[in-house]
FILUM-952991 format. One line per field, with one value per residue (C-alpha): residue number from 0; residue in one letter; x, y, z. Coordinates in steps of 0.1 Angstrom, whole numbers. Layout:
N
resi NUM; ...
resn a; ...
px X; ...
py Y; ...
pz Z; ...
***
This chain:
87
resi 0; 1; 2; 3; 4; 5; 6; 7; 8; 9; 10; 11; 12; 13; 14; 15; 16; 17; 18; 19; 20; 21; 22; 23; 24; 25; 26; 27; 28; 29; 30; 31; 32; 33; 34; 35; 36; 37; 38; 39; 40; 41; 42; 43; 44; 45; 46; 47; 48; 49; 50; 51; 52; 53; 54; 55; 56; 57; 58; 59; 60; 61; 62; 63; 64; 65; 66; 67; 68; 69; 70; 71; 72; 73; 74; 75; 76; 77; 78; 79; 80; 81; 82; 83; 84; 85; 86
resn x; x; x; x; x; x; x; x; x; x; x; x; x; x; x; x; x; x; x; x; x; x; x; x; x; x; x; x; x; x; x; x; x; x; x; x; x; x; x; x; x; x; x; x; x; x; x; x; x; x; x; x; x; x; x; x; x; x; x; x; x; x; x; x; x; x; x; x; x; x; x; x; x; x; x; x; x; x; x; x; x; x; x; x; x; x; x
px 115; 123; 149; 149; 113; 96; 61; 41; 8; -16; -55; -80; -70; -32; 1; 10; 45; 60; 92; 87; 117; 119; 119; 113; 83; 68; 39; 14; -17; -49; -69; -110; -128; -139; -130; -104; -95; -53; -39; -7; 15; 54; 74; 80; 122; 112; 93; 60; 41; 19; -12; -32; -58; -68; -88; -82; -106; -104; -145; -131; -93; -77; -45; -39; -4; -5; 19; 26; 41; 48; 51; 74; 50; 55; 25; 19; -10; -14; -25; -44; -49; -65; -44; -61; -94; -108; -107
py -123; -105; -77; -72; -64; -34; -23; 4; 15; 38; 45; 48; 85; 83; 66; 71; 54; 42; 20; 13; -9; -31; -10; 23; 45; 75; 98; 112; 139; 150; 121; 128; 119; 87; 51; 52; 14; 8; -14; -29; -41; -62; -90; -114; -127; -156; -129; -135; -103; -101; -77; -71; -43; -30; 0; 30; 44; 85; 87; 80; 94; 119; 95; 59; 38; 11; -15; -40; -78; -105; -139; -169; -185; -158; -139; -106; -89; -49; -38; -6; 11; 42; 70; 93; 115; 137; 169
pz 34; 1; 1; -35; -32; -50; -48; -67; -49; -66; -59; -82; -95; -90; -80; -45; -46; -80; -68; -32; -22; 12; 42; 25; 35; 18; 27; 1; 10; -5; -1; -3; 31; 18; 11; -11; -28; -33; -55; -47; -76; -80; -91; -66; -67; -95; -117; -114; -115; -78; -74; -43; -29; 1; 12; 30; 51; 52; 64; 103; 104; 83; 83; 77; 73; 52; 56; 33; 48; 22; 36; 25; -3; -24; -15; 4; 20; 23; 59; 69; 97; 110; 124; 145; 142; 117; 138
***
């Protein structure tokens, strides 16, 4: 729905992805085995700054993708999942 999109993420300790455009992924590593809360952070295309969390869950997988889906009111909504194991 919005092209022009761009989203920073960060957790509690550091940014994860500073300028995450529409359709662009990026990976980032060293997470503690724990719950870690995200915040999700942009401008939505009439300005208006938009902020939402979610929380990864590193206790049960080692991996997770999180994939964030804005709809067409303006709003969007982070989505994790688990990846795998912790073996």
């Amino acid at each position: 729905y919005f092209p022009g999109l761009v989203a920073s993420v960060a957790s509690e300790t550091n940014t994860i992805a500073a300028a995450l455009s529409y359709g662009q992924t990026t990976t980032a590593g060293g997470f503690a085995l724990k719950r870690v809360p995200l915040t999700l952070r942009t401008k939505l295309p009439n300005g208006t700054p938009a902020e939402s969390t979610a929380e990864a869950d590193f206790t049960a997988s080692k991996k997770a993708t999180v994939l964030i889906i804005p709809d067409s009111y303006g709003r969007f909504r982070p989505r994790v999942t688990a990846d795998g194991t912790n073996r």
